[in-house]
C-alpha positions in Angstrom: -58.0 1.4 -48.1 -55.7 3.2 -46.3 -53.0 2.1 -43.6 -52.0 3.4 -40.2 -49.0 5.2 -39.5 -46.7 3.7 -36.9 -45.4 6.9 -35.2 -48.6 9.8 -36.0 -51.4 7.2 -36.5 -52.2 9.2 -39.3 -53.9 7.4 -42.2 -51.9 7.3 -45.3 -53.7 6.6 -48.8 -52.6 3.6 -50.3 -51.3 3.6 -54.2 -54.8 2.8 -55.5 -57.0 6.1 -53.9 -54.9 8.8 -54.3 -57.1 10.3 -57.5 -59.9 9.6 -55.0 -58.8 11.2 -52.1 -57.4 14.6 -54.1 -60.6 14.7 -56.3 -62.7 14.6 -52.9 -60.3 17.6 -50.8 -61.0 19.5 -54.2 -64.4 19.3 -53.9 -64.8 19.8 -50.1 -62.5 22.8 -50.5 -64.6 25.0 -52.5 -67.4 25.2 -50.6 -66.3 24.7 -46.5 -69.2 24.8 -44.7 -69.5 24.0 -41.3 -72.3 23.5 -38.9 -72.9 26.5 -36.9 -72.2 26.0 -33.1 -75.0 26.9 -30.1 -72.4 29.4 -29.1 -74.0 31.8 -26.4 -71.1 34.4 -27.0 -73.2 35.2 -30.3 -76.6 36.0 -28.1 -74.6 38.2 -25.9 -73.0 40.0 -28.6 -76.3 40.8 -30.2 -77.9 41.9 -27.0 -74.6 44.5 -26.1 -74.9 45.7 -29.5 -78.3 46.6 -29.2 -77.6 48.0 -25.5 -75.0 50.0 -27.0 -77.1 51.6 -29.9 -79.9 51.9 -27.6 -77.4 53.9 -24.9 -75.8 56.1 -28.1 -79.4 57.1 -29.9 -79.8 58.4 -26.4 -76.9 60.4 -25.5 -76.5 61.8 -28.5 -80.3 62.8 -28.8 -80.7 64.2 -25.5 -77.2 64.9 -23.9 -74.7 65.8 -26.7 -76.1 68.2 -28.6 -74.1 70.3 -31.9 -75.6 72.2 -34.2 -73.6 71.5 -37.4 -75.3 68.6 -39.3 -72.4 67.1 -40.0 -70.9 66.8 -36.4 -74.0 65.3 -35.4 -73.3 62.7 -38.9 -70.3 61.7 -37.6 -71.7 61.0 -34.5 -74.2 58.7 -35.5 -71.7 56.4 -37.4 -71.6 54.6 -34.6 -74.8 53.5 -33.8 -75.0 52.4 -37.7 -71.9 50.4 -36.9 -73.2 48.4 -33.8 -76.7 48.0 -36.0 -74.5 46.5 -38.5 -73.0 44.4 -36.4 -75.8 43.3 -34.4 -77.5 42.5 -37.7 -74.6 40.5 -39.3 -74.2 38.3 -35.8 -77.7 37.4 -36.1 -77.7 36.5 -40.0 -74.7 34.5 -39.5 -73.1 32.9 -42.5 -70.3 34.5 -44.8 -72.2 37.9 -45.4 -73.2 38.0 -41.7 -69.3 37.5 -40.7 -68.4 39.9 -42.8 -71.4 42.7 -41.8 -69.5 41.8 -38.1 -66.2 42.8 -39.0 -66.7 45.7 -41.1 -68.5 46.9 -39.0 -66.3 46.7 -36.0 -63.9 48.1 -38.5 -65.5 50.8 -38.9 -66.3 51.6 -35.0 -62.5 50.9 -34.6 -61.5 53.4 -37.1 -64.1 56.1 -35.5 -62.2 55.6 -32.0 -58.7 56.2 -33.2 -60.0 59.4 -35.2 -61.8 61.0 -32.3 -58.8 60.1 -29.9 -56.7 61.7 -32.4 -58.8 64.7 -32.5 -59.2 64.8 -28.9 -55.2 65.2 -28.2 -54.4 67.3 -30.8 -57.2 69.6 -29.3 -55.6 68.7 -25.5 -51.9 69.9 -26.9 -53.4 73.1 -28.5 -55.4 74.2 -25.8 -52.6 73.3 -23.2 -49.7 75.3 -25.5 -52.3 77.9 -26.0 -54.3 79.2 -22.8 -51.2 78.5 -20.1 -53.0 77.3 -16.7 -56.5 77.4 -18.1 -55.4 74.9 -21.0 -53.3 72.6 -18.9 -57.0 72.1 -16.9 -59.0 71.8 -20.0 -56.2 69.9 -21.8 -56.5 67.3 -18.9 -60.1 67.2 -19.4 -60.0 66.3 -23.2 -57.5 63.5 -22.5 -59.7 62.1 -19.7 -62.6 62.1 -22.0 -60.2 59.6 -24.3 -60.6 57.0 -21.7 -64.2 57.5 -22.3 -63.9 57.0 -26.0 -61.6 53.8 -25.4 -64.2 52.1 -23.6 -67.1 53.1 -24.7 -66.5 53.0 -28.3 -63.2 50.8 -29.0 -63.6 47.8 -26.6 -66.9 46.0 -27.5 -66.0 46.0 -31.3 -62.7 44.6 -30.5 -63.7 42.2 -28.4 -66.7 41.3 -30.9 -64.0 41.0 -33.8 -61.5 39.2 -31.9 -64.2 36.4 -30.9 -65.3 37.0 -35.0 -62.0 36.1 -36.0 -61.2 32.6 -33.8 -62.1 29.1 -34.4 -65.0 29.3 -32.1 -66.9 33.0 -33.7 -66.3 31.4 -37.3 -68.0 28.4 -36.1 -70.6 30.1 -34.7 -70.8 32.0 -38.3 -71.6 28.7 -39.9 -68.1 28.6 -41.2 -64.8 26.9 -41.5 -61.5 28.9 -39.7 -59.1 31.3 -41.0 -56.3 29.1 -40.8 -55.6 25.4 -40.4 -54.4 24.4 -36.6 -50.6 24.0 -36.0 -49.1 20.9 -36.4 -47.2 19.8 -33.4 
C-alpha cells in the first residue's frame, strides 16, 4: 500500500513494497514503450517531404544542369535525405525516429556546406573582378537565402518536432528527458 503525501500528494511506498516497486521501474525501464499518438504533424511531415523531393528531382533534372557527375551527386543528396526522412516518419518506432533525424542531419549538414561554399565564392569574386564581382558577389549571397529556406528550414523544423515530447510520441516512444519538477 502506499500513503499520500501531505504537501505533493505524491504516493510514497510503504516499508513492505519497496523490492516491488524497484523491481517493477527496472523492468518498465528497459523497454519504454509508449503508445503512438494520432498526431497530424506526422501526416504533414510526410506529405512536405515528398513535395520537397518531388520539387528537387525536378529542378535538378530539368533546371540545374552540371556536367561533372559528381556535382550533380552532391546534388541529389538531398532528395535521398527527405526520402529518408519521409520513410522513417511513416515507419515510426525507434529505427523510424532515428531514419528522421539522420536524415535531417544530413540535409542540415548539406545547407551549411553549400552556404559556406556560396560565400567563400561571393568574397573571391567580389575581391577579384572589382564592380563586376561586387554584382555577382551579391548574387551568390542572395542565392544563400534560397538555400536557407529551401533546404535548411523543413529539416529543422521536422527534427525539432522529432525531438519534443509530442514527435517522440508520435514515434511510438517515451521522451528524451523526464519533465522538470517544479
Amino acid at each position: 500500500m502506499a500513503k499520500k503525501g501531505k504537501r505533493t500528494g505524491t504516493s510514497r511506498p510503504t516499508a513492505a513494497a519497496p523490492a516491488a516497486s524497484e523491481t517493477a521501474s527496472a523492468s518498465a525501464s528497459s523497454a519504454p514503450r509508449v503508445t503512438p499518438s494520432r498526431d497530424p504533424r506526422r501526416w504533414i511531415y510526410i506529405g512536405a517531404d515528398v513535395v520537397f523531393t518531388l520539387g528537387y528531382l525536378w529542378a535538378f533534372s530539368e533546371l540545374l544542369h552540371n556536367r561533372f557527375g559528381w556535382a550533380r551527386g552532391i546534388l541529389y543528396i538531398l532528395p535521398a535525405c527527405t526520402v529518408i526522412m519521409a520513410l522513417g516518419t511513416a515507419v515510426r518506432g525507434k529505427w523510424g525516429w532515428l531514419a528522421t533525424v539522420v536524415g535531417g542531419t544530413g540535409m542540415i549538414l548539406w545547407a551549411i556546406a553549400f552556404i559556406i561554399v556560396l560565400l567563400v565564392t561571393a568574397s573571391y569574386l567580389s575581391g577579384v573582378y572589382g564592380a563586376f564581382g561586387k554584382a555577382a558577389a551579391s548574387g551568390a549571397i542572395l542565392s544563400t537565402a534560397f538555400v536557407v529556406q529551401f533546404a535548411a528550414t523543413l529539416p529543422a523544423l521536422q527534427m525539432k518536432w522529432a525531438m519534443t515530447r509530442g514527435g517522440r510520441r508520435a514515434f511510438g516512444l517515451a521522451p528524451l528527458w523526464k519533465p522538470a519538477a517544479t
